[in-house]
N, C-alpha and C positions, 0 to 999 in steps of 0.2 A: 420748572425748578430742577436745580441739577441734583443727581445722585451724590451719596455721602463719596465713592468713590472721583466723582468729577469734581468733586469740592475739593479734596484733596490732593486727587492729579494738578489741578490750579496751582497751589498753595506750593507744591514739589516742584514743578515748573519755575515758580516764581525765588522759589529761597532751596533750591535744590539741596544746601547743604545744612538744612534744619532737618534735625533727626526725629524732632517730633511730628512735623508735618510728615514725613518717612513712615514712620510708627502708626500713625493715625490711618496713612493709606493704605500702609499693609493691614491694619484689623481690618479696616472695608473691602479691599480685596479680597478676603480671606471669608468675611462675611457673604461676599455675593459667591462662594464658591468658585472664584477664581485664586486658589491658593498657589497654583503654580508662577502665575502673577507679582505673587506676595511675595514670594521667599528673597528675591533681589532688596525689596524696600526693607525687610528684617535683618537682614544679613549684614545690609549697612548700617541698619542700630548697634548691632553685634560688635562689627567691627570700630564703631566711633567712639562709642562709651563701655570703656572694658568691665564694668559693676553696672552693668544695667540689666539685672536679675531677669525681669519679664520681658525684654526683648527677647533673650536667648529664651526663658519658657514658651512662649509663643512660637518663635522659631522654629525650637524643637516639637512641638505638639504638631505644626503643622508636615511639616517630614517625617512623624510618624503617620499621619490621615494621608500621605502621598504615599506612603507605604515603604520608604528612606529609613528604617529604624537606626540603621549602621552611622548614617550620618546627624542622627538625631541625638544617640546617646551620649557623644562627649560635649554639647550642646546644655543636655540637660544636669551631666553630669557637673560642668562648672555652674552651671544655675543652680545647682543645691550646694553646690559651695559657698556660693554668693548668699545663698539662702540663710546657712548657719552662720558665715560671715557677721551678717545683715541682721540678725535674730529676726528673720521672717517666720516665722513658727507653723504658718500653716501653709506656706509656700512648700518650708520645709516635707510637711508630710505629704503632700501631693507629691512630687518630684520623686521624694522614697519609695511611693508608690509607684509610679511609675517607672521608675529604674528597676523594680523587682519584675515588669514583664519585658522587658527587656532583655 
């Protein structure tokens, strides 16, 4: 049986420019700790879908855990804009969180 990862890599192969098959593979990615992996398949959520809140959260979280703060925080910084945007309220508080260790 294939890994959640090899499910995915399939799926990306097959429809390369579906952002959710993208997204899907980056959390598995990210999940097997291979996050350095991940950050291309995020990056392209980032970039496809300009209000896709938890692409950029993820994104950023994960370049924080690579130890990238610098390139993390304008990342997160529009994710909690999207956030109030969005009335995500508890996305919100998270994010505020996390911009205060930053």
């Amino acid at each position: 049986m294939a890994s959640r990862v090899e499910q995915f890599q399939a799926l990306v192969a097959q429809q390369p420019d579906n952002e959710l098959f993208r997204f899907s593979l980056a959390q598995a990615l990210a999940a097997a700790g291979r996050g350095e992996e991940a950050l291309p398949h995020f990056a392209a959520c980032v970039e496809k879908k300009a209000d896709w809140m938890m692409a950029r959260i993820l994104l950023g979280k994960l370049l924080m855990q690579l130890g990238r703060r610098a390139e993390a925080k304008p990342l997160l910084e529009a994710a909690l804009a999207l956030a109030v945007e969005q009335h995500h309220e508890d996305p919100e508080r998270e994010l505020r969180a996390m911009l205060t260790e930053l």
